[in-house]
N, C-alpha and C positions, 0 to 999 in steps of 0.2 A: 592223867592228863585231863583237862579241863576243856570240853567245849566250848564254842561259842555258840551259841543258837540266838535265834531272835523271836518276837513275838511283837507283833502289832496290834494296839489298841486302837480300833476302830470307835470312836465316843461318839457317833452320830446322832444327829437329832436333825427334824423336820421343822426350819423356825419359817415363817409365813409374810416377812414385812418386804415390801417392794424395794427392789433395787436394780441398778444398773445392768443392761444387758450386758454380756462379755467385757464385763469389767474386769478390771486389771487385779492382780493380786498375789502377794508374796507369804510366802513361808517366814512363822518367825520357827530359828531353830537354835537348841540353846544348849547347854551342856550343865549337865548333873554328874558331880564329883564324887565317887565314894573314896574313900581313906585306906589306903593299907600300908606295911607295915615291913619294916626288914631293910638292913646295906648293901645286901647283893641279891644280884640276877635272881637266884633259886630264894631266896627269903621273898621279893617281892610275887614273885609266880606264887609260891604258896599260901601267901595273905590273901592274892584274888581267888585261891581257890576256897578260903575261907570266909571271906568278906564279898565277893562277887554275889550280880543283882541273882536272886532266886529265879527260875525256868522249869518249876515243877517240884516236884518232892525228890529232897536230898543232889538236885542239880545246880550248880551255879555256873555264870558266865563269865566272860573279860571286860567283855561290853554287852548294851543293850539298847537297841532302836524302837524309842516308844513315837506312837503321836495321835492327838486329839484331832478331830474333823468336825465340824460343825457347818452348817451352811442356812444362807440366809435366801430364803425360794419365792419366789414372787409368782403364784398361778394366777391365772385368768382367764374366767370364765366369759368363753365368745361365739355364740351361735349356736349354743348348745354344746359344744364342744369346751375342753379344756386347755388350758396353752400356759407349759410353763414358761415365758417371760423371760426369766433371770433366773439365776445361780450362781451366788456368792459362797466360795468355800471361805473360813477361818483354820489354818490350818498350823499347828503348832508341834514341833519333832521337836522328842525332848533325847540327847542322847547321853547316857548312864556309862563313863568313865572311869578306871579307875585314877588315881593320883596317890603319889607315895607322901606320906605323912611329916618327914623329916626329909632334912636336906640330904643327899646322893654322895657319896663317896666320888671320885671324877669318872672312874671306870665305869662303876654300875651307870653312873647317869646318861654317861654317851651311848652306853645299851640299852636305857631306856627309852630316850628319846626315838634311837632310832624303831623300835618294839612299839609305842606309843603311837609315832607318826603313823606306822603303818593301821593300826588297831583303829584310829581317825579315820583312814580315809577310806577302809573297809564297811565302817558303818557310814559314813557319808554316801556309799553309791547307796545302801538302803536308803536312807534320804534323795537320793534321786530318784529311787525307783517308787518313791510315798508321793511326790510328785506329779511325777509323769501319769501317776494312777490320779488326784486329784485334777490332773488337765485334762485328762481322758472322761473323766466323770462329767465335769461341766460341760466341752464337746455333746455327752449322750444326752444331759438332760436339757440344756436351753435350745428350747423350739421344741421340746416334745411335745404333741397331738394326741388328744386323744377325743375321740369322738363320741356323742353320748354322754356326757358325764359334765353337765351345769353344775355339779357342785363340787367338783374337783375331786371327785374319794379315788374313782379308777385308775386315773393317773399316777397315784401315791402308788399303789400296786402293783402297774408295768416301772416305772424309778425302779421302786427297791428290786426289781426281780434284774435291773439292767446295773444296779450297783452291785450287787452280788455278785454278777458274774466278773466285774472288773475288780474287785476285791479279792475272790481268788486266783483270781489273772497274775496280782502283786504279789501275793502271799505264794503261789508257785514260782514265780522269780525270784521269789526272794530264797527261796530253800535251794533252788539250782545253784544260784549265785551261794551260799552257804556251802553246798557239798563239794565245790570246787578247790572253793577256797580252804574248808576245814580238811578236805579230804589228806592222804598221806602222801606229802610231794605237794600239798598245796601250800597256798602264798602265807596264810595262817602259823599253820603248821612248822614253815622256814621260821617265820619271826619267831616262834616260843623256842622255839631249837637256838637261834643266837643270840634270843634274849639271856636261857637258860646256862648255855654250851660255850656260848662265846663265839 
């Protein structure tokens, strides 16, 4: 049986050019097709176990919830003190799918669909939860003080010690949320049973 595990790319970087306080900002999120292979239920299963995105050495998945974070930070230096301003995040979820290669026989395809649908909307809450971690981030940093520090270095410092910990805040959500669902009897686990079984 094939896992789903997930892994989050955190791509951050620190860019410097002024912008809008608690400006508005959305998620682009997009979807990445891999190709597999086979007319029935147990052929398609065993293409994603073949073709599915890599999770390590010799492990592949169903699916895969990546995404880029960038952010655009405007500090200011003010009375000796430092004040981050703004924080713009750029934040793009890229989600790694499979798709069957050839057209579906009528049976296997209503089983897929329904297998598929579900495998979507499982990785879509990880997309809510990349989110809500990206709203939480901006929340911590615009308006953050720091005092002492006219050239802004210390504040970069207490940021990333206050991103980290909301980072692993997601990434343990996000393995709950996994063990529930992959577990035996979870929601997962159903879908490959009728994808598979019928």
């Amino acid at each position: 049986m094939i896992n789903i595990f997930r892994f989050v790319v955190l791509a951050g970087s620190l860019l410097l050019p002024p912008a809008a306080a608690h400006a508005e900002w959305r998620a682009v999120e997009q979807v990445q097709s891999y190709a597999i292979t086979g007319s029935t239920p147990g052929e398609l299963y065993a293409s994603i176990g073949e073709r599915g995105p890599a999770v390590g050495i010799g492990t592949r998945t169903i699916a895969l919830t990546n995404f880029k974070l960038t952010w655009r930070r405007d500090y200011q230096p003010r009375n000796g003190a430092c004040v981050l301003a703004s924080a713009v995040p750029k934040l793009i979820i890229t989600y790694s799918l499979p798709k069957p290669a050839a057209k579906l026989p009528p049976e296997t395809r209503q089983r897929w669909e329904v297998f598929i649908a579900g495998v979507q909307a499982h990785e879509r809450v990880h997309g809510e939860h990349i989110k809500e971690m990206v709203a939480k981030i901006e929340a911590a940093s615009v308006g953050l003080t720091v005092a002492d520090d006219p050239k802004c270095t210390k504040i970069r410092t207490q940021l990333q010690q206050r991103l980290g910990e909301l980072s692993q805040e997601q990434r343990r959500r996000s393995r709950d949320f996994d063990r529930v669902e992959l577990g035996e009897g979870g929601n997962i686990h159903h879908m490959i049973l009728r994808l598979v079984n019928g």
